[in-house]
C-alpha positions in Angstrom: -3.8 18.8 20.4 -1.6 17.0 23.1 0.1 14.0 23.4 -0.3 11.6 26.2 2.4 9.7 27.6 1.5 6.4 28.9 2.6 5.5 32.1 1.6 1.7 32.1 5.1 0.8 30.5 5.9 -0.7 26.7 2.7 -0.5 24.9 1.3 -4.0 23.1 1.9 -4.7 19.6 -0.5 -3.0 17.5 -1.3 -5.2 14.3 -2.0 -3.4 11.0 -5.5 -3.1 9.7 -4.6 -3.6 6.3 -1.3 -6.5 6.1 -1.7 -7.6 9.7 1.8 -7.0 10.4 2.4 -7.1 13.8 5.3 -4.0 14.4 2.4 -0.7 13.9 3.2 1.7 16.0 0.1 4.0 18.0 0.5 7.4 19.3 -2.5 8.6 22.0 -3.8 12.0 21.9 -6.6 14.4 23.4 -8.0 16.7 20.7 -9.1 20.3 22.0 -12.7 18.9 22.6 -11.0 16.8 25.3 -11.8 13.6 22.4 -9.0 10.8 22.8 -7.8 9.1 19.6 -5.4 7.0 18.5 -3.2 7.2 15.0 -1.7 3.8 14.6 0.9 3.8 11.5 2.5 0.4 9.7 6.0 -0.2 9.3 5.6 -2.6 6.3 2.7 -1.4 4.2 2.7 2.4 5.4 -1.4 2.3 6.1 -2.4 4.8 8.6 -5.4 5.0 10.8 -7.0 6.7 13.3 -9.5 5.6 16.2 -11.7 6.6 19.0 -13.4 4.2 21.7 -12.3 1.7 19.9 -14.1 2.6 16.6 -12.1 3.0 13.4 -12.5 6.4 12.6 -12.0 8.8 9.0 -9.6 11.5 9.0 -12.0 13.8 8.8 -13.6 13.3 11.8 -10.6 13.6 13.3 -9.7 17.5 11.5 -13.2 18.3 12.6 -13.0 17.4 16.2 -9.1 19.0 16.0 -10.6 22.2 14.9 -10.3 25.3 17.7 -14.1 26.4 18.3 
């Protein structure tokens, strides 16, 4: 798994999915399968979620597609 660092400067507020505060932070990555995601974490409530193309997607998903083949 890698992290990408953006090069387009400070990133927008993310707003959380589950309180709507407005301080979540997101981290990029590629999984091995060349998949990019997005974990997005809230300061406030402490929900966590992941995404891909935009989609919201389940943890599981995420393990799977993180898995070496």
């Amino acid at each position: 798994m890698q992290v990408r660092r953006s090069r387009r400067g400070p990133q927008e507020p993310v707003d959380c999915q589950k309180c709507g505060a407005k301080d979540a932070i997101e981290i990029e990555l590629t999984l091995p399968d060349d998949t990019e995601v997005h974990f997005a974490s809230c300061h406030r409530c402490e929900h966590r979620w992941w995404s891909s193309n935009g989609e919201i997607i389940d943890l599981t998903q995420v393990l799977d597609k993180a898995r070496r083949r």
